[in-house]
N, C-alpha and C positions, 0 to 999 in steps of 0.2 A: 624646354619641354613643357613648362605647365602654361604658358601661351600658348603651344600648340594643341591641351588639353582643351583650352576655351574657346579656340576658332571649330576644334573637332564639336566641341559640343552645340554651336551653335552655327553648324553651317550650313543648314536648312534653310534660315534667315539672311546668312552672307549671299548664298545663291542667289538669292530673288532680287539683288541688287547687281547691274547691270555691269557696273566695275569690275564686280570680283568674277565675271566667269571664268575667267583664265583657269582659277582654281577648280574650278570644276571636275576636272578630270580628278587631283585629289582627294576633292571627298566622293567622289564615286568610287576610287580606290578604299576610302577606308570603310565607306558602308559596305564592301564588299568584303572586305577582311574582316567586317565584323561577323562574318556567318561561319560557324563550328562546322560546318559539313563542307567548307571549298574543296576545290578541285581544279587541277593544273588549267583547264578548258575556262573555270570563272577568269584567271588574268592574263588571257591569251594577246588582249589586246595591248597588253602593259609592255609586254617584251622586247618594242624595238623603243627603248627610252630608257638611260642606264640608272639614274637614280629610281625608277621604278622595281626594274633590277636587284638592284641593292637591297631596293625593302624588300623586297618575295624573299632574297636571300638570309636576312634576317628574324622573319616572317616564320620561315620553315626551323633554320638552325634553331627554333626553341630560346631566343634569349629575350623576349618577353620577359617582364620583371611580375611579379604579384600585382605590383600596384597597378602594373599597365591592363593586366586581367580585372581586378576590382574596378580602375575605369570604363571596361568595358560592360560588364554586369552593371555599375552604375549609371552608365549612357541610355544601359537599355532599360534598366526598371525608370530613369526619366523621362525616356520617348512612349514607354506606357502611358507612365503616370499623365504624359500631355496627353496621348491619344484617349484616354478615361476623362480627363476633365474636357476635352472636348467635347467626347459624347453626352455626361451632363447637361454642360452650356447647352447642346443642341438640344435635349431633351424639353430642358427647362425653356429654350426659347419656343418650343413646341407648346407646352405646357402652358405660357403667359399668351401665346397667340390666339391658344383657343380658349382661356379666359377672356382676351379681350373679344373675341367673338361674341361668346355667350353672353357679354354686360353688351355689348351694339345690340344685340338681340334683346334683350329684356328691356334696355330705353326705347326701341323700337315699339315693342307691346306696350310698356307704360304709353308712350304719346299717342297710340292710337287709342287706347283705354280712356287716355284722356279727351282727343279730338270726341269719341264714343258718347262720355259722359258730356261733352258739352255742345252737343247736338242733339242728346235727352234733353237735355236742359232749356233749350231754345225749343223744340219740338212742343213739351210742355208745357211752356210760358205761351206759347203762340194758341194753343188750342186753349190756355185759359182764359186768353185773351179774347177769342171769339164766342167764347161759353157766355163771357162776360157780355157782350157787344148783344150776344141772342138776348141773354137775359133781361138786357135794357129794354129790347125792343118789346119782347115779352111784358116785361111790369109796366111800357108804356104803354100796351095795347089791353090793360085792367088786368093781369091773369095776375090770381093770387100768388104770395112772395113765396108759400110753401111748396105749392105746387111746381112754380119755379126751378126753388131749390133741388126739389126730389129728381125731377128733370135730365136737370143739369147739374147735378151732385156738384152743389154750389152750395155754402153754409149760408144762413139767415142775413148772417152780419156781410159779410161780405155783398149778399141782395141789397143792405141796407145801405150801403154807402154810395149804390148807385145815385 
């Protein structure tokens, strides 16, 4: 009996293995005897099979023990508890997936922020460069360094090391 407690409880996962179908009809038998509200019409299909038989017979006459009731209530508060910690996990895989969205998104802005800043940066250098270039041509052609400067909002020192 407490073998056939442990295949009962886990035979959601026997099923899914190709060997054990035979059993099948089994645990569709007892997931259906698990439900308080049956009715002669739920194991209509059981009847031409005598050990099927036997259990309805059994089933009905009331000699279910306690313990065999507590396994039952305990089956079922286990298949919650999986179906709760399933919905969790999925939650939670919900949860980290659209954290990892939001972090691809915000390195996304960071590199373009950066690509941003470093095409200021080049922009910048490039027009001080030609500020520079005027200015040579400028102090070679006598215009004074100040005037220059004022110009081309260029400092002294920097005219100077032309």
């Amino acid at each position: 009996m407490q073998e056939n407690k442990l295949i009962y409880a886990f035979q959601k996962n026997i099923v899914k293995n190709a060997k054990y179908t035979k059993y099948y009809e089994w645990f569709e038998f007892a997931e259906r005897s698990l439900k308080k509200d049956n009715t002669e019409a739920d194991f209509e299909k059981y009847n031409n099979r005598d050990v099927f038989l036997e259990m309805m017979h059994r089933l009905k006459a009331g000699t279910m023990t306690n313990e065999d009731a507590d396994l039952i209530v305990l089956y079922n508060e286990f298949i919650h508890t999986v179906d709760d910690l399933e919905e969790a996990i999925k939650q939670e895989k919900q949860r980290a997936e659209k954290a990892q969205k939001q972090l691809r998104t915000e390195k996304q802005r960071a590199e373009e922020a950066q690509k941003q800043l470093q095409t200021e940066k080049q922009r910048a250098e490039t027009e001080k460069q030609q500020r520079l270039i005027a200015a040579k041509a400028m102090k070679n052609d006598g215009m004074p360094i100040g005037q220059i400067a004022r110009y081309l909002n260029l400092t002294p020192d920097e005219l100077e090391q032309l």
